[in-house]
Structure formats: C-alpha cells, structure tokens
Biopython code that builds the backbone (N, CA, C, O; Angstrom):
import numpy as np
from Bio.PDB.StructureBuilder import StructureBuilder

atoms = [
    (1, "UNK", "N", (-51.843, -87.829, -34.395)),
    (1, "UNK", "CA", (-51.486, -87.950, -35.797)),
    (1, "UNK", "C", (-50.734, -86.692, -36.232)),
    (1, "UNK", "O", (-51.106, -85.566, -35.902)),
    (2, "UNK", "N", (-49.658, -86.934, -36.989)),
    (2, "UNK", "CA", (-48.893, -85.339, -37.744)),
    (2, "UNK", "C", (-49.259, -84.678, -38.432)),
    (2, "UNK", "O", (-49.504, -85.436, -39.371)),
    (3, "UNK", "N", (-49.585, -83.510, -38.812)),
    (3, "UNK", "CA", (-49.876, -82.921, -39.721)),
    (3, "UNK", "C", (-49.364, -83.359, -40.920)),
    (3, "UNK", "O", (-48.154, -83.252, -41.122)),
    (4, "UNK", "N", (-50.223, -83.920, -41.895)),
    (4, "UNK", "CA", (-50.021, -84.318, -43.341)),
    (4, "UNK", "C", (-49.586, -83.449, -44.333)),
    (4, "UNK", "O", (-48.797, -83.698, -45.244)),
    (5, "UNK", "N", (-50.293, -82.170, -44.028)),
    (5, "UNK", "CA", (-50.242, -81.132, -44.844)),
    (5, "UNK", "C", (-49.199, -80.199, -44.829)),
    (5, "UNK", "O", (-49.124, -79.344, -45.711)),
    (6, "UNK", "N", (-48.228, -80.291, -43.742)),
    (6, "UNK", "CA", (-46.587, -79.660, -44.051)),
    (6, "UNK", "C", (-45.981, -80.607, -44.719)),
    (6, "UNK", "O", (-46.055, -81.836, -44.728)),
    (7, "UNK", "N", (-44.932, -79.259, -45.673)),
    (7, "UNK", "CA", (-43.935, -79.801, -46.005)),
    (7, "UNK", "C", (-42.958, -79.735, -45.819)),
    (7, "UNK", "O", (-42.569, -78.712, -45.257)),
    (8, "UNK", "N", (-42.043, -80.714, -46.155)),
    (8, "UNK", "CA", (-40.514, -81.150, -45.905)),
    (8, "UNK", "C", (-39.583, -79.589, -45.647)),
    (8, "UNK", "O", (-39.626, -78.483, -46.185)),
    (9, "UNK", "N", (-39.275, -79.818, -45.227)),
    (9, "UNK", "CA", (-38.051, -78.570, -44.705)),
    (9, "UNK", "C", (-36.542, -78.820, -45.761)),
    (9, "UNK", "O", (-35.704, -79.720, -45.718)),
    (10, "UNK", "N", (-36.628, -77.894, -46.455)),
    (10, "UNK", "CA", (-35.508, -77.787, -47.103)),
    (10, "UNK", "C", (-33.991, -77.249, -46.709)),
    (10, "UNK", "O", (-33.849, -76.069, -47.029)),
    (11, "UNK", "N", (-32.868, -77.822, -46.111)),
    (11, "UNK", "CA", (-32.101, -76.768, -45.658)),
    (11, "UNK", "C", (-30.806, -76.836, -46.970)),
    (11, "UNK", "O", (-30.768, -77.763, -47.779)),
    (12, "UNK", "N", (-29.855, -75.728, -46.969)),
    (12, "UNK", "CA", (-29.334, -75.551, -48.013)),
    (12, "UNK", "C", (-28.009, -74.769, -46.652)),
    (12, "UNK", "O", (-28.179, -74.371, -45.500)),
    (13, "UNK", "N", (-26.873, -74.845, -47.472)),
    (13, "UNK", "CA", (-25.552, -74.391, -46.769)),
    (13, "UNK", "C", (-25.259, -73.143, -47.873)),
    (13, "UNK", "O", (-25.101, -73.188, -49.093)),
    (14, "UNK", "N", (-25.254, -71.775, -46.725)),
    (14, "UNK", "CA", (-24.718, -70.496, -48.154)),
    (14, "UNK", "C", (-24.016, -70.328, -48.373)),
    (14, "UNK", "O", (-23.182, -69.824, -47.621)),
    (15, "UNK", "N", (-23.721, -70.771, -50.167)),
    (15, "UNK", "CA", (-22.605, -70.063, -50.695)),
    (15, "UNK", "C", (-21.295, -69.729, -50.113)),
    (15, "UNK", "O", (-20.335, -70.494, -50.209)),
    (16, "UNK", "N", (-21.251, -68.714, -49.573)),
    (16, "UNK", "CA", (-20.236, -67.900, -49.243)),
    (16, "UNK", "C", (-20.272, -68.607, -47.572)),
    (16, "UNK", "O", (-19.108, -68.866, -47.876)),
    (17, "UNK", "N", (-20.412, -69.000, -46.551)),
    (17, "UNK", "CA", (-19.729, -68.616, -45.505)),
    (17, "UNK", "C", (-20.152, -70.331, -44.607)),
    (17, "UNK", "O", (-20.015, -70.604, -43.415)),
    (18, "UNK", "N", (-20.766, -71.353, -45.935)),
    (18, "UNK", "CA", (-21.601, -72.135, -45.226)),
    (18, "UNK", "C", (-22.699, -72.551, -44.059)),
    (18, "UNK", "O", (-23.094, -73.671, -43.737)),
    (19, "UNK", "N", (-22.996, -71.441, -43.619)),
    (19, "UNK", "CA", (-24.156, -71.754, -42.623)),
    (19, "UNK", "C", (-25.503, -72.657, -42.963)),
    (19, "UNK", "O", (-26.277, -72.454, -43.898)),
    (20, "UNK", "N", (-25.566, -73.426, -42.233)),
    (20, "UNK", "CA", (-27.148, -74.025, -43.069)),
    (20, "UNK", "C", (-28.228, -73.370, -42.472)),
    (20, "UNK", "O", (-28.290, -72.921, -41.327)),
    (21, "UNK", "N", (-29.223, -73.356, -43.508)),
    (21, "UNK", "CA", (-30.331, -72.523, -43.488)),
    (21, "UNK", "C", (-31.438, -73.211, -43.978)),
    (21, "UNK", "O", (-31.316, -74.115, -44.805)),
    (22, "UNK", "N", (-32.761, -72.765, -43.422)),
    (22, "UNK", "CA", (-33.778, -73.164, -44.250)),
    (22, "UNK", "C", (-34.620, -72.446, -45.544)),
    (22, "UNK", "O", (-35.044, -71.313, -45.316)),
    (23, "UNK", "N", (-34.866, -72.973, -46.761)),
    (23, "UNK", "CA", (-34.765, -72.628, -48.067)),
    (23, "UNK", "C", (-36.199, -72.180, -47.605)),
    (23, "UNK", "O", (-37.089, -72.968, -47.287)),
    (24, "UNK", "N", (-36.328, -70.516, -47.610)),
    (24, "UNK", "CA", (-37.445, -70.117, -47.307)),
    (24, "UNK", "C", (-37.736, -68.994, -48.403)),
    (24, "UNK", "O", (-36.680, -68.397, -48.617)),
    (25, "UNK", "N", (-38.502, -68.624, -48.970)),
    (25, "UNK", "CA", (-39.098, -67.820, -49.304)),
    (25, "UNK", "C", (-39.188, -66.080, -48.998)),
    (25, "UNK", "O", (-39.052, -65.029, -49.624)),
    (26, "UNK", "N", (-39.467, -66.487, -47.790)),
    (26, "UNK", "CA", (-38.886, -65.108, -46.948)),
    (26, "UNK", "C", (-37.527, -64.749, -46.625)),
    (26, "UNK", "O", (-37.183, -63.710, -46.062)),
    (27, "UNK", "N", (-36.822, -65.629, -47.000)),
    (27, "UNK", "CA", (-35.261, -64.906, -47.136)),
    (27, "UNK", "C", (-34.817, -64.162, -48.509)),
    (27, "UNK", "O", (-34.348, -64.657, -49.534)),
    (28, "UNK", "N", (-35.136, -62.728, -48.176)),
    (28, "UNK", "CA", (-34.591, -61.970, -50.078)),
    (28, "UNK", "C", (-33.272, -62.155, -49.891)),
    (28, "UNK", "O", (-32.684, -61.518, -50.766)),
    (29, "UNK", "N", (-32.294, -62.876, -48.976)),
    (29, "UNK", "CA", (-31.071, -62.971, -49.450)),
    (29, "UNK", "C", (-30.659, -64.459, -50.232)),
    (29, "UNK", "O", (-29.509, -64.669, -50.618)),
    (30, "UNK", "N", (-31.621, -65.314, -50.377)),
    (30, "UNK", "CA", (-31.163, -66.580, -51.190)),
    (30, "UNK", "C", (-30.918, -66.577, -52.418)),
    (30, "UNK", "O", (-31.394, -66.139, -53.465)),
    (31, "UNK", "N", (-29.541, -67.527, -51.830)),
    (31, "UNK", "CA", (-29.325, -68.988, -51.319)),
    (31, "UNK", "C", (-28.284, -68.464, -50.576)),
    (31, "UNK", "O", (-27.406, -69.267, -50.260)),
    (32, "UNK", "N", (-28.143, -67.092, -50.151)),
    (32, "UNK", "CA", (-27.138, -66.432, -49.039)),
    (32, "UNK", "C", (-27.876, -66.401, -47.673)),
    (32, "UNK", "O", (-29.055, -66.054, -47.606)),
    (33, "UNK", "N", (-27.290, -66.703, -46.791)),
    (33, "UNK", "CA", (-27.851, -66.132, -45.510)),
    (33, "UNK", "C", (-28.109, -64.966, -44.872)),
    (33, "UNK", "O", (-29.061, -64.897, -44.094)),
    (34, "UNK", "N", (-27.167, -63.727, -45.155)),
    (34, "UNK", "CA", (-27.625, -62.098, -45.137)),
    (34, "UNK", "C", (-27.052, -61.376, -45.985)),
    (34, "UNK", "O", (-26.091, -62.030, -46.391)),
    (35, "UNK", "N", (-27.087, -60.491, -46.440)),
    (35, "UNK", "CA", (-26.753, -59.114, -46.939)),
    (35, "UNK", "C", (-25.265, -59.315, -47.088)),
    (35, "UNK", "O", (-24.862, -59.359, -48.250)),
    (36, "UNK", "N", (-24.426, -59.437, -46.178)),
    (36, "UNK", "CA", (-22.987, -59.254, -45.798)),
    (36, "UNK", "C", (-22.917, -60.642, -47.164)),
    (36, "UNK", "O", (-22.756, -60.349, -48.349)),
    (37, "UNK", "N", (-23.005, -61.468, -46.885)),
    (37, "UNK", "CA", (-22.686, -63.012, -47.478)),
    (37, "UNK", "C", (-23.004, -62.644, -49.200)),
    (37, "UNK", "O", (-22.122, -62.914, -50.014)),
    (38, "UNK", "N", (-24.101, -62.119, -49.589)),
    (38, "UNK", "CA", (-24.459, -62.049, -50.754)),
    (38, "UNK", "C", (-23.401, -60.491, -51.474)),
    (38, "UNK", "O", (-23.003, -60.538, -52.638)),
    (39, "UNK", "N", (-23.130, -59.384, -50.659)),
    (39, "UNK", "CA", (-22.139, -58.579, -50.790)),
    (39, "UNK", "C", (-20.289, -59.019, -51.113)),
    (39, "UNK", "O", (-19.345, -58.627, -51.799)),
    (40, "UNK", "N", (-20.622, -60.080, -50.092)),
    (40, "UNK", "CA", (-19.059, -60.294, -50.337)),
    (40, "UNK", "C", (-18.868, -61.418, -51.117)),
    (40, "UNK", "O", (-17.823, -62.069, -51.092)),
    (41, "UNK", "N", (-19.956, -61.718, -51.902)),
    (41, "UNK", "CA", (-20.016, -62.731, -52.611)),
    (41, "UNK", "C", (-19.632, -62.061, -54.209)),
    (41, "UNK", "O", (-18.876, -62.555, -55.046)),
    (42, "UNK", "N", (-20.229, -61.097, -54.282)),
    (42, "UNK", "CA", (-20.261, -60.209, -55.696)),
    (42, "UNK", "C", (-19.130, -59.380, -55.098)),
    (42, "UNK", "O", (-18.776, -58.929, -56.188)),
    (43, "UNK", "N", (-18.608, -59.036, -54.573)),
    (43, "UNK", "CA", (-17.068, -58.464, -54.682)),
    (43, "UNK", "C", (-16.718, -59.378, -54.818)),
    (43, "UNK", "O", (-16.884, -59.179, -56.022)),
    (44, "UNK", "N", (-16.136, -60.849, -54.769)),
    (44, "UNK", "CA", (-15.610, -61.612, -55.394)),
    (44, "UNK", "C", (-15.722, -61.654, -56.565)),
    (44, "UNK", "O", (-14.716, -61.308, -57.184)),
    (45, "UNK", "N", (-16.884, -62.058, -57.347)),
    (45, "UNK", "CA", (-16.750, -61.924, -58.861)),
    (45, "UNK", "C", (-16.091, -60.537, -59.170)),
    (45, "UNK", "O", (-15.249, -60.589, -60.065)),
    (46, "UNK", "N", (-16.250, -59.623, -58.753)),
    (46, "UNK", "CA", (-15.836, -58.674, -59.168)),
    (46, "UNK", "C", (-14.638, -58.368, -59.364)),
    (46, "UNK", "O", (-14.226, -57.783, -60.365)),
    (47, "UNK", "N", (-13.696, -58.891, -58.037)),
    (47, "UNK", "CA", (-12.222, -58.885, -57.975)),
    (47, "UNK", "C", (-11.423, -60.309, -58.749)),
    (47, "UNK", "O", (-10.318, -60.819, -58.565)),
    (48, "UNK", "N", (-12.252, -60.551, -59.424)),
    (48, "UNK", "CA", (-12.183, -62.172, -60.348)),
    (48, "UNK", "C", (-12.153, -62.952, -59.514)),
    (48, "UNK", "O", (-12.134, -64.071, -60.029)),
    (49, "UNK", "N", (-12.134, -63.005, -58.244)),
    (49, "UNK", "CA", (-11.935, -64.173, -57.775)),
    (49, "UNK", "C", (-12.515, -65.653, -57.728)),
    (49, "UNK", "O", (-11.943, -66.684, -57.375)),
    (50, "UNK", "N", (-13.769, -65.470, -58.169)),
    (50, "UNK", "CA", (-14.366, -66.221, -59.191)),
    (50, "UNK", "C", (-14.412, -66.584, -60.353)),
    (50, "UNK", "O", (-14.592, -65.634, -61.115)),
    (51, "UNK", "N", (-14.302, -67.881, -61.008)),
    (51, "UNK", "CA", (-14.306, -67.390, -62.383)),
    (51, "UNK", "C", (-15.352, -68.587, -63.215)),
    (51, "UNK", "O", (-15.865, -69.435, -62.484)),
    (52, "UNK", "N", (-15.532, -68.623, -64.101)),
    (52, "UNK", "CA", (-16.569, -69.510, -65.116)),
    (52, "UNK", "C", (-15.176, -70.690, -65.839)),
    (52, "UNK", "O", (-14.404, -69.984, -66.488)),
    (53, "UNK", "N", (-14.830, -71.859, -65.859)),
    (53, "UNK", "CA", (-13.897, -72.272, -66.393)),
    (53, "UNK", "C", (-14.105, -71.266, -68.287)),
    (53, "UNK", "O", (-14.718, -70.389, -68.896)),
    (54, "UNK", "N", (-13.288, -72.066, -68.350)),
    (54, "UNK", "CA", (-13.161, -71.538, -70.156)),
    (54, "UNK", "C", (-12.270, -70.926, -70.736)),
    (54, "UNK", "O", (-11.399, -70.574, -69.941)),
    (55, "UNK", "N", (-12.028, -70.551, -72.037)),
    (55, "UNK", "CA", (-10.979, -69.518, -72.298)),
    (55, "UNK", "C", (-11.748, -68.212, -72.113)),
    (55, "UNK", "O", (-12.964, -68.130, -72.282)),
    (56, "UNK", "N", (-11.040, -67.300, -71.789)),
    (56, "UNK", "CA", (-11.266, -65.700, -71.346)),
    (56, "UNK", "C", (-11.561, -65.389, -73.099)),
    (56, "UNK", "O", (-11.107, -65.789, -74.172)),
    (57, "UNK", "N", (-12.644, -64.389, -72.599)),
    (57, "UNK", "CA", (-13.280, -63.715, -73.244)),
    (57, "UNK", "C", (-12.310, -62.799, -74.535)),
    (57, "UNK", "O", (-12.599, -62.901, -75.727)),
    (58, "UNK", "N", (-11.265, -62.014, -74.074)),
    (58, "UNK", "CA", (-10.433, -61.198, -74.341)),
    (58, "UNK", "C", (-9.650, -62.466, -75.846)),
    (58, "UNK", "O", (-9.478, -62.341, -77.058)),
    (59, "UNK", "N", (-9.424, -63.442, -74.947)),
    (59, "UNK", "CA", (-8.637, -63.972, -76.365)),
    (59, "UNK", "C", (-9.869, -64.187, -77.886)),
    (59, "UNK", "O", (-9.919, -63.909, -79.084)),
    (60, "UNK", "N", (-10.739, -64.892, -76.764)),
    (60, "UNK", "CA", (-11.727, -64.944, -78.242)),
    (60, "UNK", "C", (-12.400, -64.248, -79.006)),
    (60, "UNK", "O", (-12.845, -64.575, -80.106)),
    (61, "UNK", "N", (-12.523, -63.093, -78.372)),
    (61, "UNK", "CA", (-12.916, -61.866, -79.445)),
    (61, "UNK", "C", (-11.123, -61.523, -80.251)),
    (61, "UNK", "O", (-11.240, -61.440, -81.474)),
    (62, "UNK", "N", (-10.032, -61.385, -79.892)),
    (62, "UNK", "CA", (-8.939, -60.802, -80.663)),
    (62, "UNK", "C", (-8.417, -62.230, -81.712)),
    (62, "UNK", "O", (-7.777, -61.977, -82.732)),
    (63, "UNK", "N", (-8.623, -63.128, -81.493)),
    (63, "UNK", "CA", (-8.777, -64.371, -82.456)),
    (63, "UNK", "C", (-9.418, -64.026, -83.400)),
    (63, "UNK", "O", (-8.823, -63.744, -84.440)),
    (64, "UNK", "N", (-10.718, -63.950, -83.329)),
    (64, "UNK", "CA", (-11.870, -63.077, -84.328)),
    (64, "UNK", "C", (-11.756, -62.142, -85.067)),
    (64, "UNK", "O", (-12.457, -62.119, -86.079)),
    (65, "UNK", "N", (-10.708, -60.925, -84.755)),
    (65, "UNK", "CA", (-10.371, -60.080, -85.455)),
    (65, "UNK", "C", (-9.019, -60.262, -86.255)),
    (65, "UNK", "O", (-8.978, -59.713, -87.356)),
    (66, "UNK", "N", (-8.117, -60.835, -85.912)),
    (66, "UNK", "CA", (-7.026, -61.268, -86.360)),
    (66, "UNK", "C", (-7.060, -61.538, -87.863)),
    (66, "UNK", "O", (-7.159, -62.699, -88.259)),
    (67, "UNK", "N", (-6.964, -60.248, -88.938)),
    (67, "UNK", "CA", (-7.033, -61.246, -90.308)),
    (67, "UNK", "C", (-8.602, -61.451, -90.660)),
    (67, "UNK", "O", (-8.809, -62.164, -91.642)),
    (68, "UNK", "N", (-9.417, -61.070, -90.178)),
    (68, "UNK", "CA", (-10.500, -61.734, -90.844)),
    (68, "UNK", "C", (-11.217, -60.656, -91.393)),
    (68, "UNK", "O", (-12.396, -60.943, -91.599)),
    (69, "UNK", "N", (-10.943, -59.683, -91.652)),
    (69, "UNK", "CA", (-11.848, -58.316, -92.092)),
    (69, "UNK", "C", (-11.950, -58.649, -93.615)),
    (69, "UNK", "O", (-12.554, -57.891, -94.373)),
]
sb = StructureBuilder()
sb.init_structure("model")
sb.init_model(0)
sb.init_chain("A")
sb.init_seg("    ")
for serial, (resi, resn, name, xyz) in enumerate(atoms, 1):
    if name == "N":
        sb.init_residue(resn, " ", resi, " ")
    sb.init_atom(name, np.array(xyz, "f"), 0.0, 1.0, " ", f" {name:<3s}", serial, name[0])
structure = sb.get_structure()
C-alpha cells in the first residue's frame, strides 16, 4: 500500500532561466532556482528591463502638478 500521508509534489519552472524544480520550502531562493537566477533577475528590474504595464510614473505625478497649485 502507498503512503497516504505524502503529499503531492509541486514542481514550478524559474522565472528567469526555466528549470523545473520542486516547490520546496527549503529553497530560500523561491520561485528561483539559485542565487545567480534570483540576482539576475533583479538586475533586470533594475536595468528596466522589466516593466509593470501602465503609464510611467513620471508622467502622472507632472500631470498632477501642471496648473493645479
């Protein structure tokens, strides 16, 4: 008979470089697979290369000031 009492294995593909992995607990790099992946993940945001859709920040605060004092 199988053990009843495990559970399901979660695997997840990281972010940055796709490897699949299992969604563990003991990985402090998740939902990255190491250090390197979660590093070059935030230099991306950093170098914008990421972005949030939307209008940029910059216009909607100078909209705001435009005239309205």
């Amino acid at each position: 008979m199988a053990n009843a009492s495990k559970k399901p294995t979660t695997v997840v593909a990281c972010p940055n470089c796709g490897t699949e992995q299992v969604w563990d607990t003991r990985n402090e790099f998740r939902p990255f697979c190491s250090a390197r992946c979660k590093n070059n993940d935030l230099v991306a945001w950093a170098n914008e290369d990421h972005a949030i859709p939307g209008q940029p920040l910059e216009d909607v605060f100078s909209e705001d000031l435009e005239g309205n004092y």
